[in-house]
C-alpha positions as CSV (number, residue, x, y, z in Angstrom):
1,X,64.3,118.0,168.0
2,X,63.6,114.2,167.5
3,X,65.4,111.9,169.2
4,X,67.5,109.3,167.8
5,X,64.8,106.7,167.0
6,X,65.7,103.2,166.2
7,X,66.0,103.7,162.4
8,X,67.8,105.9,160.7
9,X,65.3,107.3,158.3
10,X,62.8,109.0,160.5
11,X,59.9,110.4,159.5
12,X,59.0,113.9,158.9
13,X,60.1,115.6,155.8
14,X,62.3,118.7,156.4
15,X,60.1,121.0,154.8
16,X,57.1,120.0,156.7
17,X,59.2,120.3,160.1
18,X,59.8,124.2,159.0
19,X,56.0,125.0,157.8
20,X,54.6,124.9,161.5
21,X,57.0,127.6,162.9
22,X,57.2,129.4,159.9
23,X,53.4,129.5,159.8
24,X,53.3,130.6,163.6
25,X,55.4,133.4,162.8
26,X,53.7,134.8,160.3
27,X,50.2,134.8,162.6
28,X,52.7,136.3,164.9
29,X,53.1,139.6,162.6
30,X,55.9,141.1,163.7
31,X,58.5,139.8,161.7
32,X,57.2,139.5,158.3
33,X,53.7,139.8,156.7
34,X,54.0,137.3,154.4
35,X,56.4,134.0,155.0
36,X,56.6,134.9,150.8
37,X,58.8,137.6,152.3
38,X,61.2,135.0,153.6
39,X,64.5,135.3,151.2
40,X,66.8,132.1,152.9
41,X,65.9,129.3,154.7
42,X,68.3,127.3,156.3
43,X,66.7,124.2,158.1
44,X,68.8,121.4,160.0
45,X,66.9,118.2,161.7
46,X,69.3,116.7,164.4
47,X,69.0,113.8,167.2
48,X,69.2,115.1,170.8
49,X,71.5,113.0,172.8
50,X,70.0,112.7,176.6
51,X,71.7,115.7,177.7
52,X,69.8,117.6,175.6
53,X,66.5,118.9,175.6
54,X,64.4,118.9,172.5
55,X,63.3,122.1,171.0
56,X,63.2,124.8,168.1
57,X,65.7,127.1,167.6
58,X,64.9,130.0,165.2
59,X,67.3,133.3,164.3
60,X,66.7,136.0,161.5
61,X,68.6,138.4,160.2
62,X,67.1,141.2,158.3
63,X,68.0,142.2,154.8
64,X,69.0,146.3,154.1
65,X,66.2,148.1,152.3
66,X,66.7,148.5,148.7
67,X,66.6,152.1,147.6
C-alpha cells in the first residue's frame, strides 16, 4: 500500500494498481484462465499509517456453476 505522501493526489491510477496482480494471477493458472473470467472487482488504494506494513491483499470468492 502507498504511504501517505505529501500530497493528496498520488499517483497511480487505480486500475493500473489492480492490472499487475491481476496479471500475476492469471500466469499463476489456478484460479482462472482468463482475468476475462473475472465477474467483480472491488479495488480500494489506502495510506498505511507506520504501524502498518505495506502490501496486497487479494480474496475471491467463486461463483456456482450455471446449469
Amino acid at each position: 500500500m502507498p504511504h501517505h505522501p505529501s500530497n493528496h493526489n498520488p499517483a497511480g491510477d487505480l486500475d493500473n494498481l489492480a492490472k499487475g496482480p491481476m496479471d500475476a494471477i492469471t500466469d499463476w493458472g489456478m484460479l482462472w484462465a482468463d482475468d476475462v473470467q473475472v465477474c467483480l472487482l472491488i479495488v480500494v488504494k489506502r495510506f498505511v499509517d507506520s504501524t502498518e506494513e505495506d502490501g496486497v491483499c487479494y480474496s475471491y470468492h467463486q461463483l456456482p456453476e450455471e446449469s
